[in-house]
MMTF fields as JSON, N, C-alpha, C and O atoms, coordinates in Angstrom:
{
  "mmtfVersion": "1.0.0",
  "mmtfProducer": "UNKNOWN",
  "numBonds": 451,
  "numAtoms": 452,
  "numGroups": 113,
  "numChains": 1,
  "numModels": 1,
  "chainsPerModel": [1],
  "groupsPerChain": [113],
  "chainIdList": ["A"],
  "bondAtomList": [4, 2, 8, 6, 12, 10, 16, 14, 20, 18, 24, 22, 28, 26, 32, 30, 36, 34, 40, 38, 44, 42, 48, 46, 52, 50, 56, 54, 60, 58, 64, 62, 68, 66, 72, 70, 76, 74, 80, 78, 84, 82, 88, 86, 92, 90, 96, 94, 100, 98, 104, 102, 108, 106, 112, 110, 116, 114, 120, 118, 124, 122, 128, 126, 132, 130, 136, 134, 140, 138, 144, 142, 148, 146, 152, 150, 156, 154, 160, 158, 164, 162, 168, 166, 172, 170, 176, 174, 180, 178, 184, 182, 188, 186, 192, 190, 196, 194, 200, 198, 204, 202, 208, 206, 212, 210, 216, 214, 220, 218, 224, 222, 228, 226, 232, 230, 236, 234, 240, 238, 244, 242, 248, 246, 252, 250, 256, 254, 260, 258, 264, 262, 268, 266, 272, 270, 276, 274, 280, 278, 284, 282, 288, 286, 292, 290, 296, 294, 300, 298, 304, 302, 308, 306, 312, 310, 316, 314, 320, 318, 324, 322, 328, 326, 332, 330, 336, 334, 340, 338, 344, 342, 348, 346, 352, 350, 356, 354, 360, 358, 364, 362, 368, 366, 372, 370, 376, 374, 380, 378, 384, 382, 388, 386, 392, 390, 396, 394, 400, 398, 404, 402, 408, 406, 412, 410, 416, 414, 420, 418, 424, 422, 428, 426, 432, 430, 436, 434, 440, 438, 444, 442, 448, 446],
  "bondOrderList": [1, 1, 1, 1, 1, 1, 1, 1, 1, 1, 1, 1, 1, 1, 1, 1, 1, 1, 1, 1, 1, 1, 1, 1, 1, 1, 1, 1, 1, 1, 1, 1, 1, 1, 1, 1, 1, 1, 1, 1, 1, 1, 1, 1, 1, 1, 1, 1, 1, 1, 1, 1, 1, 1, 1, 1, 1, 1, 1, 1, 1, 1, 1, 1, 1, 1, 1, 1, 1, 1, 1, 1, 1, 1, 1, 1, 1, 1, 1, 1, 1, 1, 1, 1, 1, 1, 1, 1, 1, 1, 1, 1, 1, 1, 1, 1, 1, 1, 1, 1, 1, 1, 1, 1, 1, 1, 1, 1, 1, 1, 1, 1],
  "groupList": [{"groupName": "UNK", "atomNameList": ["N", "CA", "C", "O"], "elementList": ["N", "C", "C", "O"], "formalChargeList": [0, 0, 0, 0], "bondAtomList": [1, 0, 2, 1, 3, 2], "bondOrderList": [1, 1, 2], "singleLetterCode": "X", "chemCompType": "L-PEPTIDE LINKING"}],
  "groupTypeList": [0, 0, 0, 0, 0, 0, 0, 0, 0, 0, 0, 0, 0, 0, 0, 0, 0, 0, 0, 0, 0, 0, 0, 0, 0, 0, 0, 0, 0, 0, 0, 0, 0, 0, 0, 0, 0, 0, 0, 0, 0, 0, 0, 0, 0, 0, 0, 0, 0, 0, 0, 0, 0, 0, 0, 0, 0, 0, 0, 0, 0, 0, 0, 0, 0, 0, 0, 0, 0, 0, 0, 0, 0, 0, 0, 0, 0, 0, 0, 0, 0, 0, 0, 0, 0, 0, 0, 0, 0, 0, 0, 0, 0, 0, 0, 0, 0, 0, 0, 0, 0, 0, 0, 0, 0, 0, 0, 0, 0, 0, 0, 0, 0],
  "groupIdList": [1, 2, 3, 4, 5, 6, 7, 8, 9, 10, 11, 12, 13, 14, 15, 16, 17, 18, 19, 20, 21, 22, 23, 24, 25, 26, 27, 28, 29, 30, 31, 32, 33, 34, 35, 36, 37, 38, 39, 40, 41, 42, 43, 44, 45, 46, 47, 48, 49, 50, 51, 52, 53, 54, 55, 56, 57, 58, 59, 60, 61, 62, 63, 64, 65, 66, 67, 68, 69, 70, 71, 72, 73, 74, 75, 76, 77, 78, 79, 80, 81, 82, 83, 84, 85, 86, 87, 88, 89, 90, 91, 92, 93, 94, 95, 96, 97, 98, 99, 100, 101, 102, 103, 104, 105, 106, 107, 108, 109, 110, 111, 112, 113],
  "secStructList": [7, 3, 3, 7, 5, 3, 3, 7, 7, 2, 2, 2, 2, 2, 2, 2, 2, 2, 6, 7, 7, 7, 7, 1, 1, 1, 7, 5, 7, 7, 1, 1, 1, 1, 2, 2, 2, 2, 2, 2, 2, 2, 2, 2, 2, 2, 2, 2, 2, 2, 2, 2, 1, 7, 6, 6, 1, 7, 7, 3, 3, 3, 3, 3, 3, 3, 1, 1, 6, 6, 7, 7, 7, 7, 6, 6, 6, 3, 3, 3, 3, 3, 3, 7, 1, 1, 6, 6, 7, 7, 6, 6, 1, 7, 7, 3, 3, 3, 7, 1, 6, 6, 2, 2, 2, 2, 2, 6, 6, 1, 6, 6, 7],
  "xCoordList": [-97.601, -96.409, -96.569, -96.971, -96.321, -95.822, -94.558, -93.65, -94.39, -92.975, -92.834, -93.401, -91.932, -91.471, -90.435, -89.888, -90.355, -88.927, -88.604, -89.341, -87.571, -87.28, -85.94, -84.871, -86.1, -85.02, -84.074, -84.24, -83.119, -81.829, -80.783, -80.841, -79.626, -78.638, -77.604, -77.914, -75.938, -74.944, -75.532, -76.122, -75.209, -75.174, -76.37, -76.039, -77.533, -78.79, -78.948, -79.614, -78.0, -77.69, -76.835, -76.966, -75.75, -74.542, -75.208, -74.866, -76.307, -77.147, -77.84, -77.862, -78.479, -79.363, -78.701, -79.116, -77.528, -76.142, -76.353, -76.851, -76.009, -75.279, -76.24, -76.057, -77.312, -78.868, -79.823, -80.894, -79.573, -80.755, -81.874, -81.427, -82.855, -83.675, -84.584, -85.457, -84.808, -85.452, -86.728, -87.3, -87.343, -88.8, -89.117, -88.303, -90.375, -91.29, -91.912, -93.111, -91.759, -92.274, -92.174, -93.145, -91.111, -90.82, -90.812, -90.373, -91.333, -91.681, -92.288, -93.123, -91.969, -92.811, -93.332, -92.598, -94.732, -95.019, -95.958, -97.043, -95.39, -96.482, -97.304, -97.647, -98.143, -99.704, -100.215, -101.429, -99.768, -99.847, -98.658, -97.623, -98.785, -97.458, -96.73, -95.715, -97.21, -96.352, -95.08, -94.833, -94.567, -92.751, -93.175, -92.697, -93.716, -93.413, -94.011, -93.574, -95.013, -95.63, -94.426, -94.108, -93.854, -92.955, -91.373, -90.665, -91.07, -90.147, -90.423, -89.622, -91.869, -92.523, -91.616, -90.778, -92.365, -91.92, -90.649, -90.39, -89.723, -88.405, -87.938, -87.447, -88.199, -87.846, -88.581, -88.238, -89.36, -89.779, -89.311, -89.349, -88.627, -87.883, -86.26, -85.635, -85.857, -84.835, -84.119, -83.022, -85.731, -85.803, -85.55, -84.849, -86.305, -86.261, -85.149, -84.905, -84.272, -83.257, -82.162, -81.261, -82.327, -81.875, -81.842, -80.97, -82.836, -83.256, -82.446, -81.994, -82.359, -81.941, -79.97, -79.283, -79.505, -78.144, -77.864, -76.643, -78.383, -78.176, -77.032, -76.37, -77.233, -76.713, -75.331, -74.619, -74.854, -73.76, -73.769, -73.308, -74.24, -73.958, -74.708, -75.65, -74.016, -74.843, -76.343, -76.412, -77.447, -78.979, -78.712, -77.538, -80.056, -79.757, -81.38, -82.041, -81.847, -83.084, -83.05, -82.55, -83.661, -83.863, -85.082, -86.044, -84.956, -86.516, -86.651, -85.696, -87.452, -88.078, -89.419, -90.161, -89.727, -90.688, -91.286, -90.786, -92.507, -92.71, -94.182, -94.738, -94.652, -95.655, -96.85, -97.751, -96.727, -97.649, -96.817, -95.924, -97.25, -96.933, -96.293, -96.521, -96.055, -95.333, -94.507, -94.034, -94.365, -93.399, -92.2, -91.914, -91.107, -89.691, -88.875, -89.495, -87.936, -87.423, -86.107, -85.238, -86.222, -84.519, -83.886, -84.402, -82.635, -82.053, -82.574, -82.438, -83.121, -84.149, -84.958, -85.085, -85.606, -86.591, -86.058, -86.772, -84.863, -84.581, -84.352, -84.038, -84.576, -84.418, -83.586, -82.63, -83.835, -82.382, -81.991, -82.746, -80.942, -80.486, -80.438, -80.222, -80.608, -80.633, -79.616, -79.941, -78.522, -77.659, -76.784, -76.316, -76.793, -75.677, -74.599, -74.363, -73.837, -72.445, -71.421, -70.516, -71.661, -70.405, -71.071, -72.253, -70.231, -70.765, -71.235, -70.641, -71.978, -71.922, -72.97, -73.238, -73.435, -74.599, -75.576, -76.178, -76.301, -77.178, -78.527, -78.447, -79.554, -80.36, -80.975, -81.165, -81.253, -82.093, -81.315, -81.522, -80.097, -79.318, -79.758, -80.132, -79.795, -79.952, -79.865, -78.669, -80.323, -79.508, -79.043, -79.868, -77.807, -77.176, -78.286, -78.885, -78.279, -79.059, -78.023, -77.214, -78.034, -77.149, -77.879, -78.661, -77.417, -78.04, -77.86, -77.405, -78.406, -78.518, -77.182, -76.645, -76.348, -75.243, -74.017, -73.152, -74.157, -73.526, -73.821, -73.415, -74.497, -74.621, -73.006, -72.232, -73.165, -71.307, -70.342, -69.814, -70.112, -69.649, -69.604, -68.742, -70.788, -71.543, -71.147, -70.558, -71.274, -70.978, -69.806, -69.423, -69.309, -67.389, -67.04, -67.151, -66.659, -66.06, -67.316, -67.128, -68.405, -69.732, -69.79, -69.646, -70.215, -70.555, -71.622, -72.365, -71.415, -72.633, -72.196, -72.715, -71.015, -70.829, -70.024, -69.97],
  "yCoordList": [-5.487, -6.059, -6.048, -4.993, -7.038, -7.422, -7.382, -8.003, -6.263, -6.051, -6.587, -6.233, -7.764, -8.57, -7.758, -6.697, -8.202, -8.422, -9.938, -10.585, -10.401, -11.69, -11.835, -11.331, -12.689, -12.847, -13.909, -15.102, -13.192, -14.215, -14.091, -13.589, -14.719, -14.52, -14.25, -14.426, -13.666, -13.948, -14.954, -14.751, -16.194, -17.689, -17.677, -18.118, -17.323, -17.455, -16.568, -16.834, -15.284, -14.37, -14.645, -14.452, -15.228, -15.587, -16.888, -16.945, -17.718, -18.894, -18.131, -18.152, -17.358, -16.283, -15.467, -15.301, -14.961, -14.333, -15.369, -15.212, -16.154, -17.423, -17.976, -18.342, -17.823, -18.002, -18.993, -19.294, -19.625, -20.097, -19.462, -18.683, -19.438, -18.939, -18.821, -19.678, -17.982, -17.99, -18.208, -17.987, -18.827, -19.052, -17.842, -17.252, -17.419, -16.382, -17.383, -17.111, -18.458, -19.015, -17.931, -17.176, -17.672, -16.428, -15.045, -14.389, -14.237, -13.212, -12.527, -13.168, -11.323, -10.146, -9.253, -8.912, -8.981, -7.776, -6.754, -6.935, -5.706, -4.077, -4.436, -4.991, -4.075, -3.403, -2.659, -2.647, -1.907, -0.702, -0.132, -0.789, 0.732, 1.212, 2.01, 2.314, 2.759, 3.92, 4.15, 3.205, 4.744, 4.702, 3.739, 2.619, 4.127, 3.544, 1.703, 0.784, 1.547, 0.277, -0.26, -1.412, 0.14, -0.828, -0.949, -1.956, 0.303, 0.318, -1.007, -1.935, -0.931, -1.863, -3.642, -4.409, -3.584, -4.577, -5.375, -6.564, -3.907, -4.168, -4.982, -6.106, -4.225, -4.622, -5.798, -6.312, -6.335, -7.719, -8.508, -9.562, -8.705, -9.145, -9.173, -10.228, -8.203, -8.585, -9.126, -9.482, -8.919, -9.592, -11.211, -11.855, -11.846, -13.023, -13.288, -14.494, -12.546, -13.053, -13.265, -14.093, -12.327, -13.088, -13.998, -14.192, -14.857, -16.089, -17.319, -18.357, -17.096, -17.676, -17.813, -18.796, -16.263, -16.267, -16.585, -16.743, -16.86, -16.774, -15.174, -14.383, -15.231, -14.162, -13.913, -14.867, -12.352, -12.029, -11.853, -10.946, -12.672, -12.616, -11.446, -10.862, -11.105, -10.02, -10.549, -11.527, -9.633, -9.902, -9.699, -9.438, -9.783, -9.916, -9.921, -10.96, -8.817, -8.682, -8.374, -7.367, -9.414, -8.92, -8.28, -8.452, -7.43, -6.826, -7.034, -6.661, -7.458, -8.114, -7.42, -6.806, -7.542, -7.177, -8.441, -8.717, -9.085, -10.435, -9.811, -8.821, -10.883, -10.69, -11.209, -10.467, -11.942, -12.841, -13.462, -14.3, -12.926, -14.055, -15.545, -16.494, -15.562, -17.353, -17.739, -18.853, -16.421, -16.707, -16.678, -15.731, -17.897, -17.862, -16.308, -15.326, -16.184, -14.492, -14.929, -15.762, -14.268, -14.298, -13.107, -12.077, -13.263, -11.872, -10.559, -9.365, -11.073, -10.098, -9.398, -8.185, -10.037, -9.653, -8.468, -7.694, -8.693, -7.948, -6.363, -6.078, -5.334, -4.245, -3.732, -3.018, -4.005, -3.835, -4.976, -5.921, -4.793, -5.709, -4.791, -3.591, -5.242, -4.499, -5.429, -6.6, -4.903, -5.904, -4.969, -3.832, -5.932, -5.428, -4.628, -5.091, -3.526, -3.126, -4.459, -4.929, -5.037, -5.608, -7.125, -7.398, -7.885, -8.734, -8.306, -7.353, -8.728, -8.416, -7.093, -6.486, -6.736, -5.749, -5.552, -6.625, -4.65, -4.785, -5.281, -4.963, -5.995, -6.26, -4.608, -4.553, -3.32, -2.593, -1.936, -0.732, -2.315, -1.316, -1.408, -2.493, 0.315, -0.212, -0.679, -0.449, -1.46, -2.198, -1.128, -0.255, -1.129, -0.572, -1.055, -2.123, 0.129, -0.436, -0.558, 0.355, -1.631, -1.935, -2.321, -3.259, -1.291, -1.812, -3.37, -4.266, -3.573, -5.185, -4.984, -6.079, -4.261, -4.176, -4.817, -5.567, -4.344, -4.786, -5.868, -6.003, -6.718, -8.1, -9.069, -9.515, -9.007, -9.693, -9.43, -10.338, -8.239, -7.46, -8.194, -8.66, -8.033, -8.63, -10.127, -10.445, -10.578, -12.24, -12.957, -14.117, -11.749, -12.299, -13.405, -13.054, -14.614, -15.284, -15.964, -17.01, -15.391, -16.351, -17.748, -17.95, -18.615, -20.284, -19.772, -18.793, -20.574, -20.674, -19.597, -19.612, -18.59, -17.947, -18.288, -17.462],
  "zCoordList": [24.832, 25.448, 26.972, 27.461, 27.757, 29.162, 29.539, 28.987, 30.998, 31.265, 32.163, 33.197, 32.102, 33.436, 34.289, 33.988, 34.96, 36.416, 36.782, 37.526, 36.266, 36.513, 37.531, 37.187, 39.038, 39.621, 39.182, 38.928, 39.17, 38.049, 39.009, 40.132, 38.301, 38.929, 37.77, 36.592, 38.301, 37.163, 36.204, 35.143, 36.875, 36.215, 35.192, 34.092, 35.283, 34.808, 33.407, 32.406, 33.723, 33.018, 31.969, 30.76, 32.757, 31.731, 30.017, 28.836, 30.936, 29.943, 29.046, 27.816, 29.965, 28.64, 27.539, 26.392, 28.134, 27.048, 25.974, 24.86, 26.378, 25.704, 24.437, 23.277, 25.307, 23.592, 24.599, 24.071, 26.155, 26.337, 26.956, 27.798, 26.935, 27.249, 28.555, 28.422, 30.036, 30.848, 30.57, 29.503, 31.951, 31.958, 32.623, 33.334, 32.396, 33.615, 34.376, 34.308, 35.111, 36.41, 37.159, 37.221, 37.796, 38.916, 38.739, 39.684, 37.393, 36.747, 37.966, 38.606, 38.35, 39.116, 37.745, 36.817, 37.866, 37.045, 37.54, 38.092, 37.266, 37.949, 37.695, 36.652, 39.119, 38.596, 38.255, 38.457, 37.745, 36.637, 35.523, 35.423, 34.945, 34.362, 34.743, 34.116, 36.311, 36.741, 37.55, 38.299, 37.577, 37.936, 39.586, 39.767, 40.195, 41.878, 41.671, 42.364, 40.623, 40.828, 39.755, 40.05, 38.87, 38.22, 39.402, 39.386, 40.356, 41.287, 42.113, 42.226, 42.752, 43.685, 42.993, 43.468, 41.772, 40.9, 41.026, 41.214, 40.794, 40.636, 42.173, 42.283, 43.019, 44.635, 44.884, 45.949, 44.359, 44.654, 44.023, 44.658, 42.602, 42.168, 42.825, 42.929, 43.128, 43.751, 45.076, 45.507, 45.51, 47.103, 46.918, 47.698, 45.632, 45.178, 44.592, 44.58, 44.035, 43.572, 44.649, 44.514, 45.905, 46.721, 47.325, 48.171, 47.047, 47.656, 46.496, 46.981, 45.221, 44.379, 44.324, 44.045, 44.752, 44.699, 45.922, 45.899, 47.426, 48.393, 49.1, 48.428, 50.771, 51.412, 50.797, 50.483, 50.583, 50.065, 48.33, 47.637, 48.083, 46.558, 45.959, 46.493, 44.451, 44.06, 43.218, 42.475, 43.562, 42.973, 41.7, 41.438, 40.167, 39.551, 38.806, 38.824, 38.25, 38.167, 36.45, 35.95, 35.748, 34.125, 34.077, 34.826, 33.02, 32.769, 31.382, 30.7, 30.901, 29.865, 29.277, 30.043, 27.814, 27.563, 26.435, 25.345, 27.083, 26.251, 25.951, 26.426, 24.866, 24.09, 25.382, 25.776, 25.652, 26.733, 27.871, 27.742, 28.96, 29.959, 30.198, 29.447, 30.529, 30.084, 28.969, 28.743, 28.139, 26.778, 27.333, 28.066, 27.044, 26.948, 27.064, 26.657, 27.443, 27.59, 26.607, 26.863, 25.66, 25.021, 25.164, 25.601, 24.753, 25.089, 24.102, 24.368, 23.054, 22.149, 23.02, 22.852, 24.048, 24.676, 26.15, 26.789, 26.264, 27.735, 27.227, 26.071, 28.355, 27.849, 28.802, 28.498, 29.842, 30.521, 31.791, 32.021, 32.431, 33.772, 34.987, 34.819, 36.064, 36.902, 38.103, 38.302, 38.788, 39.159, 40.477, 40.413, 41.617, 42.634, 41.947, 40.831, 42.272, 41.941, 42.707, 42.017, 44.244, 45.016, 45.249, 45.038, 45.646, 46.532, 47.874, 48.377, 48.377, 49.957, 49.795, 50.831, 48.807, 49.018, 49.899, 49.859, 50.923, 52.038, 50.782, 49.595, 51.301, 50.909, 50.23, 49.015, 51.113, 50.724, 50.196, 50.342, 49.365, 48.327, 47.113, 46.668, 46.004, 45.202, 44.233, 44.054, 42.932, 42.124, 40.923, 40.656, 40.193, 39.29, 37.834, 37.705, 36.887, 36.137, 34.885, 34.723, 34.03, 32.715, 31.44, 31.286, 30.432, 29.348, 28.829, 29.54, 27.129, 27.283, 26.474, 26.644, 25.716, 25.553, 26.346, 25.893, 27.608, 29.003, 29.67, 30.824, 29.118, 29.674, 29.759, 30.606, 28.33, 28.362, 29.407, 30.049, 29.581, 30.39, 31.958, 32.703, 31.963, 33.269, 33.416, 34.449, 32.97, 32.761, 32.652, 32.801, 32.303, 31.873, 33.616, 34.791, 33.071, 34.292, 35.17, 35.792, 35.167, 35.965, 34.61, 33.405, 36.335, 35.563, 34.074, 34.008, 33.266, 32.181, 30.887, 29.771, 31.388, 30.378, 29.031, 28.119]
}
């Protein structure tokens, strides 16, 4: 198995809830398996998801575990979310982690849900 970091947003999140499925185009993945290179991971992913939600909004980082690279991500596949608590978060804050239980949760009221 391959563990992604995918920069998402609510909206992206709320589609994937929903049953459609993310691409890994923009997938970050460790270079290794150890806590700081999958951290590394995580923070590059969410640097990118800021680029996707633009300034202010909250980031929005899935982590995924796919068979191969380039496979579709369903929500089968996520193992957890990793997501701003506020709007308006400083870039180097860090992200709240939510099981895949708590996606709904998460989504209640974002476009796509």
């Amino acid at each position: 198995m391959t563990r992604l970091y995918l920069p998402s947003s609510l909206e992206l999140l709320a589609r994937l809830h929903a049953g459609e499925p993310l691409t890994t185009d923009t997938a970050v993945e460790a270079d290794d398996d150890s806590e700081d290179a999958e951290y590394a991971a995580l923070l590059e992913a969410a640097e990118a998801s800021a680029g996707i939600v633009g300034a202010g909004r909250r980031r929005v980082v899935v982590v995924a575990e796919v068979a191969r690279r380039g496979d579709p991500v369903t929500v089968r596949e996520v193992a957890a979310v990793h997501v701003d608590t506020e709007e308006g978060a400083a870039p180097d804050d860090d992200l709240a982690w939510f099981a895949t239980q708590e996606i709904g949760q998460l989504v209640q009221g974002a476009p796509g849900a």
